[in-house]
Structures are given as structure tokens and as C-alpha cells.
VOVO-773340 format. One line per field, with one value per atom (N, C-alpha, C): y negated, x, z; residue number from 0; atom name; residue in three letters. Coordinates in nm, 4 decimals. Atoms other than C-alpha are relative to their C-alpha. Layout:
BEGIN
y	[Y, ...];
x	[X, ...];
z	[Z, ...];
i	[NUM, ...];
at	[CA, ...];
aa	[ALA, ...];
end
This chain:
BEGIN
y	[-0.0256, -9.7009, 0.1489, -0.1471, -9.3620, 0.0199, -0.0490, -9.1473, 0.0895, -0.1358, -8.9234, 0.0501, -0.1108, -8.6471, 0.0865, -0.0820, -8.5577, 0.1313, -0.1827, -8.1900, 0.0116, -0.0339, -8.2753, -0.1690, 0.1184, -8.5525, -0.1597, 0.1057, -8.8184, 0.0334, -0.0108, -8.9120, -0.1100, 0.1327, -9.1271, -0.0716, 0.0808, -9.4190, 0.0086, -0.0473, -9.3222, 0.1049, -0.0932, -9.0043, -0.0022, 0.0128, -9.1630, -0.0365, 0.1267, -9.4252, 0.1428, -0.0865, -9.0899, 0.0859, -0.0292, -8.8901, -0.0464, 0.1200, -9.1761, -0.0121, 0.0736, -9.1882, -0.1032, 0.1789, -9.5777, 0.0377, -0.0174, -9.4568, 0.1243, -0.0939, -9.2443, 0.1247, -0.0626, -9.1153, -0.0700, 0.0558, -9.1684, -0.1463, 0.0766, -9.3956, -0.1509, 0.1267, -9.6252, -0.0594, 0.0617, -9.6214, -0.0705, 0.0584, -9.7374, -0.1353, 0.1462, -10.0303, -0.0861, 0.0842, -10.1597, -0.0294, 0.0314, -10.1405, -0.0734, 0.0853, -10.3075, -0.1543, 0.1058, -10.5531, -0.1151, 0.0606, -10.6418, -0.0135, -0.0178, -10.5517, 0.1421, -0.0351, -10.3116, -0.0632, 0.0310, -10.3649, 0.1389, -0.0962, -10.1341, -0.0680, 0.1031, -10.2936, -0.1435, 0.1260, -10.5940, -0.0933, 0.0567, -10.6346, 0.0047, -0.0523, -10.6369, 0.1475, -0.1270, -10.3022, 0.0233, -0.0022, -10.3047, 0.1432, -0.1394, -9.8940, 0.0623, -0.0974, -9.6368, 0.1455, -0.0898, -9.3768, -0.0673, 0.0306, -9.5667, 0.0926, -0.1106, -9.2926, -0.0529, 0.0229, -9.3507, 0.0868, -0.0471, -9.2270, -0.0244, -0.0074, -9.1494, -0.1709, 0.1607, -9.5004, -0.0963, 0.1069, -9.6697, -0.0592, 0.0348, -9.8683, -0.0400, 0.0582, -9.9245, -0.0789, 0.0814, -10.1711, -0.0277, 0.0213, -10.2264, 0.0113, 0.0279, -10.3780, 0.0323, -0.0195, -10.4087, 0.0895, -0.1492, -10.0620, 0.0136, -0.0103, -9.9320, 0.1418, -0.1050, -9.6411, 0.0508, -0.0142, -9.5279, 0.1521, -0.1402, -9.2147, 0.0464, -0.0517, -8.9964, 0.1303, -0.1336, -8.6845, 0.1093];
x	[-0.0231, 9.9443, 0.0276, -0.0648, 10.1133, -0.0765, 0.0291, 9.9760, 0.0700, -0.0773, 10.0576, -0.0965, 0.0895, 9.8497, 0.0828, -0.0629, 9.9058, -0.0633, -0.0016, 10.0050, -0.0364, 0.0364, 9.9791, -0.0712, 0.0951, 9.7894, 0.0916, -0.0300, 10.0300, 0.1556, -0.1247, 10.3735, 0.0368, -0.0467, 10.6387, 0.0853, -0.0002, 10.7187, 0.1197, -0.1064, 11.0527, -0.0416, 0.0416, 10.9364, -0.0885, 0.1394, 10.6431, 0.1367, -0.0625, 10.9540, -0.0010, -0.0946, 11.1455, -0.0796, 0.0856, 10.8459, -0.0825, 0.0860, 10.6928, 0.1460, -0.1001, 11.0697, 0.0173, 0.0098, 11.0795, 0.1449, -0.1310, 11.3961, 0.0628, -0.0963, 11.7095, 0.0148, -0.0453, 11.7885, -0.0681, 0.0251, 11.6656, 0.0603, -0.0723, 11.9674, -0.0765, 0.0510, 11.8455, -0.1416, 0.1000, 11.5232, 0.0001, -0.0803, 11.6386, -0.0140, -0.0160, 11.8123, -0.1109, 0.0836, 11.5032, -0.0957, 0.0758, 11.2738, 0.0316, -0.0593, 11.5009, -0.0038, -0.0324, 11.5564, -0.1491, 0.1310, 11.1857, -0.0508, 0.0629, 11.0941, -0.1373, 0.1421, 10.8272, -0.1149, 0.1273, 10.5079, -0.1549, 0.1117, 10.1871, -0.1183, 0.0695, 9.8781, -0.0025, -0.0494, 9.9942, 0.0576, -0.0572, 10.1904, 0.1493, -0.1053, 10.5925, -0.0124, -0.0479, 10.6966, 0.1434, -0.0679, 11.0229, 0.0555, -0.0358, 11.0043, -0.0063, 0.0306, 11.0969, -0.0489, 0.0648, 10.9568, -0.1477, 0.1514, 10.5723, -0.0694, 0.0506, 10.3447, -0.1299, 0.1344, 10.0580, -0.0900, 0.0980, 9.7723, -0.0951, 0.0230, 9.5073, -0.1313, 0.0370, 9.4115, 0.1045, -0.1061, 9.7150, 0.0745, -0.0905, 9.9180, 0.1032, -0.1288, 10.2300, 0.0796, -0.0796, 10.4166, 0.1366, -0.1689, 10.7657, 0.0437, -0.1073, 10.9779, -0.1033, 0.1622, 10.5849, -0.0202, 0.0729, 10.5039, -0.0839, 0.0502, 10.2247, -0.0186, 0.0228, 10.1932, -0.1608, 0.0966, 9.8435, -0.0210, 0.0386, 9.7853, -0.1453, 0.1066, 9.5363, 0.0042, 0.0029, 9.4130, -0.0406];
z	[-0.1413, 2.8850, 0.0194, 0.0108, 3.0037, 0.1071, -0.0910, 3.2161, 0.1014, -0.1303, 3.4910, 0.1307, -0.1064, 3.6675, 0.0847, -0.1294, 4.0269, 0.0141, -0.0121, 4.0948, 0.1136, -0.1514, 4.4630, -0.0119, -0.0652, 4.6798, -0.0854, 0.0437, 4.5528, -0.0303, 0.0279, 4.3705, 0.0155, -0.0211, 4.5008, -0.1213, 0.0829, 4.2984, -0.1138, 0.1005, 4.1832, -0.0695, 0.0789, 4.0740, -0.1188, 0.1308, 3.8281, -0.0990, 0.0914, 3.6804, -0.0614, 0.1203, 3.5760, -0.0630, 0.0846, 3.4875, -0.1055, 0.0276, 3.3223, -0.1494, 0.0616, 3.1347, -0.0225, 0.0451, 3.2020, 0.0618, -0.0260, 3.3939, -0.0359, 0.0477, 3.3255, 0.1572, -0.0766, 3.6699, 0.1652, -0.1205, 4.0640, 0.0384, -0.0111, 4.1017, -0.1157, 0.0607, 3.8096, 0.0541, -0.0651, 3.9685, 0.1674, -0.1129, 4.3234, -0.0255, 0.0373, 4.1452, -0.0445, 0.0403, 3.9454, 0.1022, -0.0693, 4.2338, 0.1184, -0.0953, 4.4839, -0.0387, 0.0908, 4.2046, -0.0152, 0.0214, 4.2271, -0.1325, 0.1357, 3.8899, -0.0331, 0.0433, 3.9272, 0.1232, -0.0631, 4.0618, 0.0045, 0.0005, 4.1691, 0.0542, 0.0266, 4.1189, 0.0292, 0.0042, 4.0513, 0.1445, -0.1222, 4.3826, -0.0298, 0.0021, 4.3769, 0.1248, -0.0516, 4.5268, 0.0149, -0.0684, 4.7467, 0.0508, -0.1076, 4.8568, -0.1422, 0.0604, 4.6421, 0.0036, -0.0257, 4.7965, 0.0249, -0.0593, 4.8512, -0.0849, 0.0272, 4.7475, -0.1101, 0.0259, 4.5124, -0.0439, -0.0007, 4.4289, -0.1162, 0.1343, 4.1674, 0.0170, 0.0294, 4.0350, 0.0358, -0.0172, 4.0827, -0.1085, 0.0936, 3.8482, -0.0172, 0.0009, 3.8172, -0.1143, 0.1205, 3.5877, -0.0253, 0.0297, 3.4665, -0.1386, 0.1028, 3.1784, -0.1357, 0.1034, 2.9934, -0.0008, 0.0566, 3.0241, 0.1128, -0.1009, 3.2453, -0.0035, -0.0298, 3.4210, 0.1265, -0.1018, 3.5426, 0.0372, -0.0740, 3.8345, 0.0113, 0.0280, 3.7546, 0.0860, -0.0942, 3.9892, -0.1089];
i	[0, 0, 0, 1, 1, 1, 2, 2, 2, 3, 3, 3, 4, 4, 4, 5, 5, 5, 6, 6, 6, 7, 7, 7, 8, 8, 8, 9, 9, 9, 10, 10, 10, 11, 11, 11, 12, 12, 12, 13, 13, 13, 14, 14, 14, 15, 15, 15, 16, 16, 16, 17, 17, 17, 18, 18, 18, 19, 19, 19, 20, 20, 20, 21, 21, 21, 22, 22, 22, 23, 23, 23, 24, 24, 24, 25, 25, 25, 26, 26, 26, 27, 27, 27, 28, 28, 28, 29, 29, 29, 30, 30, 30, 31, 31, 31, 32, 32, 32, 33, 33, 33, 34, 34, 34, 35, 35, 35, 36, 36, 36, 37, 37, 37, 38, 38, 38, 39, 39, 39, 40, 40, 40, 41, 41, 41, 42, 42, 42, 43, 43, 43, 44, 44, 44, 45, 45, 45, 46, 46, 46, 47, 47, 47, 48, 48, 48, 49, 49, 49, 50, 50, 50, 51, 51, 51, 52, 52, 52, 53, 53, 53, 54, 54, 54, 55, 55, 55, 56, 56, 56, 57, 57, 57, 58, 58, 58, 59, 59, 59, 60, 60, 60, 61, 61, 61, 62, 62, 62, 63, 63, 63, 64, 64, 64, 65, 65, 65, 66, 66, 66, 67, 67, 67, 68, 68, 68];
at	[N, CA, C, N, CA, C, N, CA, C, N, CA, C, N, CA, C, N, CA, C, N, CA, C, N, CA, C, N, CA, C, N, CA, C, N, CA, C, N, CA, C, N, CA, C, N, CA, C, N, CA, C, N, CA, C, N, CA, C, N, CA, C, N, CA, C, N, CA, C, N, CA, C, N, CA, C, N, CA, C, N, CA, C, N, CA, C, N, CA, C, N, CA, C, N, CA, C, N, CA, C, N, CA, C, N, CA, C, N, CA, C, N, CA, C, N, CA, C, N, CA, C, N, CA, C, N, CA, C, N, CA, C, N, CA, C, N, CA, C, N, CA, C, N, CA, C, N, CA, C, N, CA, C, N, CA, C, N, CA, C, N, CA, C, N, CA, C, N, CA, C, N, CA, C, N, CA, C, N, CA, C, N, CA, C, N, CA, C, N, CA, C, N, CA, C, N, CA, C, N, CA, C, N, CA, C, N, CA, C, N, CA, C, N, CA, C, N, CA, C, N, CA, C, N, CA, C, N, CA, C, N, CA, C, N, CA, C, N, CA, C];
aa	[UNK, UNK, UNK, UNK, UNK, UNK, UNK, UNK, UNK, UNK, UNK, UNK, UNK, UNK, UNK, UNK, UNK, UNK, UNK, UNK, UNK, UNK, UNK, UNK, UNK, UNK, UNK, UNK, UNK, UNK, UNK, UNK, UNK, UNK, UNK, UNK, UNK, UNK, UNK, UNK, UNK, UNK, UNK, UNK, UNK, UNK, UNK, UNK, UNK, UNK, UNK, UNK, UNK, UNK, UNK, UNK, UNK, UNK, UNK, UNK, UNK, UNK, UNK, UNK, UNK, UNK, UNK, UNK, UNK, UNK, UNK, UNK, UNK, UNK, UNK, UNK, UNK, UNK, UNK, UNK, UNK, UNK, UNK, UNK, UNK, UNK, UNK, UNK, UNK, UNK, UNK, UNK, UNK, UNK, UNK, UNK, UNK, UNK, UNK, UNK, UNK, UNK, UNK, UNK, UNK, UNK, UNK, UNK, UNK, UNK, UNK, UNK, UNK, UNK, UNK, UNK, UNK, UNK, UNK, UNK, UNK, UNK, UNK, UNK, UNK, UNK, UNK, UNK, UNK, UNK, UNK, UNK, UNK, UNK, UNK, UNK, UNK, UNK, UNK, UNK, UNK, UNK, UNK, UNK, UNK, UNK, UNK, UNK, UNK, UNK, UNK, UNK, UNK, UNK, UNK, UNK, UNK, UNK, UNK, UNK, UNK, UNK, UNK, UNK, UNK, UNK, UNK, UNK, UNK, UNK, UNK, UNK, UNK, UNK, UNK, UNK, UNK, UNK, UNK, UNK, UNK, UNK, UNK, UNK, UNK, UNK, UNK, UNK, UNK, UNK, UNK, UNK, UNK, UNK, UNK, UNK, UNK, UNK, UNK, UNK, UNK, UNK, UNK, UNK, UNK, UNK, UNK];
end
């Protein structure tokens, strides 16, 4: 599982994919999350900007990404 520690109060969702390198570019992230392929704790996730926070998880294409403060 990858991590990712917030610099500020929270990071939006696109920003984990590409920090996270599950995506190439904003644009690719857009598409997969429109596409209904990720999820944050185990919900689909529809917004690419929804913000999360430390303890959150995010999933996509088997990889997980958990927010840590």
C-alpha cells in the first residue's frame, strides 16, 4: 500500500492518483474517476477534486493509496 503525507489539511483526489503515480497526467485522472474506477473508502468516487484526508483510502486498478497527516 503507498502512502501519501499531507503537506496541508487535505489533498484532492486527482492530485493523490498522480502523486501516488497510479496516473500519468490530471487529464488521465479525470477520465478514470469519471469512469468509476476509483473508489475512497470503499465508496465509488465521481469528483475529482473531493478532498481527503488523513485516514482515507483510496483504491484503483488494485493499488491502494492510504492519507496520512
Amino acid at each position: 500500500m503507498e502512502t501519501i503525507r499531507l503537506r496541508e489539511e487535505y489533498i484532492k483526489l486527482g492530485q493523490a492518483l498522480k502523486a501516488a503515480g497510479l496516473v500519468d497526467s490530471g487529464v488521465e485522472a479525470k477520465q478514470v474517476i469519471l469512469n468509476g474506477q476509483v473508489t475512497v473508502n470503499g465508496q465509488t468516487e465521481l469528483q475529482r477534486g473531493k478532498k481527503l484526508y488523513d485516514g482515507d483510502i483510496v483504491s484503483f486498478d488494485g493499488n491502494e493509496i492510504r492519507i496520512i497527516k
